[in-house]
N, C-alpha and C positions, 0 to 999 in steps of 0.2 A: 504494500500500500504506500509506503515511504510519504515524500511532503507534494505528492498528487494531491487534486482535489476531490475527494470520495461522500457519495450520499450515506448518509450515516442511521441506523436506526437505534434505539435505544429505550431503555421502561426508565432511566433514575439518569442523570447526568452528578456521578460523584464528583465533590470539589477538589478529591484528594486523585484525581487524575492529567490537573493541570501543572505546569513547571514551574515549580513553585520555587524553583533550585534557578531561573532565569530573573523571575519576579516576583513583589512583593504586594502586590495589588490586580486584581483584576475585576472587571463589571462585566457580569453576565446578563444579557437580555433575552427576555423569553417573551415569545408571542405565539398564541393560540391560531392553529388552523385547522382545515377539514382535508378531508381525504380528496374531495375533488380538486382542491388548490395542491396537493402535492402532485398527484395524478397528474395533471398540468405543465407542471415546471420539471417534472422526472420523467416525464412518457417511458421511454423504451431503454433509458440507464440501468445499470447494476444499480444495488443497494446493498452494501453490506448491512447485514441484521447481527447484532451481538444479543437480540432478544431469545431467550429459553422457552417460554410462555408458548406449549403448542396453539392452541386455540388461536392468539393473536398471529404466531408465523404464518399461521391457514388463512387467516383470514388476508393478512398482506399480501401474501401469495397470488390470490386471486387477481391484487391491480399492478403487482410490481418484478420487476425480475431480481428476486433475491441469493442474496450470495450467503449463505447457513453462516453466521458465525459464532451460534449460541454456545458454544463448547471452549470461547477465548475470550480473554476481558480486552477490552479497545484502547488503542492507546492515541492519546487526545493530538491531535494532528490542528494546529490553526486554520489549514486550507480546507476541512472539511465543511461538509453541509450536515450538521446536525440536526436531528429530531426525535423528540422521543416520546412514546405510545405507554400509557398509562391508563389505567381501569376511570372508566367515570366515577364511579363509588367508591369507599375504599368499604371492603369487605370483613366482616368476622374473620378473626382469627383463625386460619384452617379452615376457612370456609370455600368447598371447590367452583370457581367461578365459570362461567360458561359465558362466551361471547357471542352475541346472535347477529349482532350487526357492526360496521364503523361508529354508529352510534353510541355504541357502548365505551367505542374510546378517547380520553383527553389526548388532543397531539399538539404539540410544540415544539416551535422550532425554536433551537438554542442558538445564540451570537455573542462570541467571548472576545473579547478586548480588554488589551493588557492596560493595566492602569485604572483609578477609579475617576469614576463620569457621574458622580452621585451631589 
């Protein structure tokens, strides 16, 4: 993957995967989308998926061409296109979730810049 520009998929964006060893500050922006604005701007690209979550990789399946990477943790690339696909609800404890549609999911895209903008 190296420092390409890569679509990214993702369920948490941890803070402890930024280079924190280069800088001392960073402003993350997050903005809510749907599935048809991705669909959109990704048409016919890979996507690497670092999501485990069957249910959601089936379901993104359906609009995207996905590259499996649930079996590796991702390592934070500034040229990427981040997004990450989260339950609308948050669920009981152990409680097994079932996805019926897009609807069911929060999606955001993530935008990281070094330095604080607050």
């Amino acid at each position: 993957m190296g420092t390409q520009q890569n679509i990214i998929f993702l369920t948490a964006f941890p803070v402890n995967i930024l280079p924190w060893h280069l800088n001392d500050s960073f402003t993350i922006f997050i903005k809510k989308r749907d599935i048809d604005f991705l669909k959109q701007i990704i048409g016919e690209k890979e996507v690497y998926c670092y999501i485990r979550h069957l249910p959601t990789v089936n379901l993104l399946r359906k609009h995207f061409k996905i590259i499996d990477k649930g079996n590796e943790q991702y390592s934070f690339n500034a040229q990427d296109y981040i997004y990450i696909f989260a339950l609308q609800i948050r669920p009981e404890k152990g409680a097994d979730i079932n996805i019926a549609s897009e609807n069911d999911l929060l999606i955001l895209e993530v935008n990281v810049v070094k330095g604080s903008w607050v």
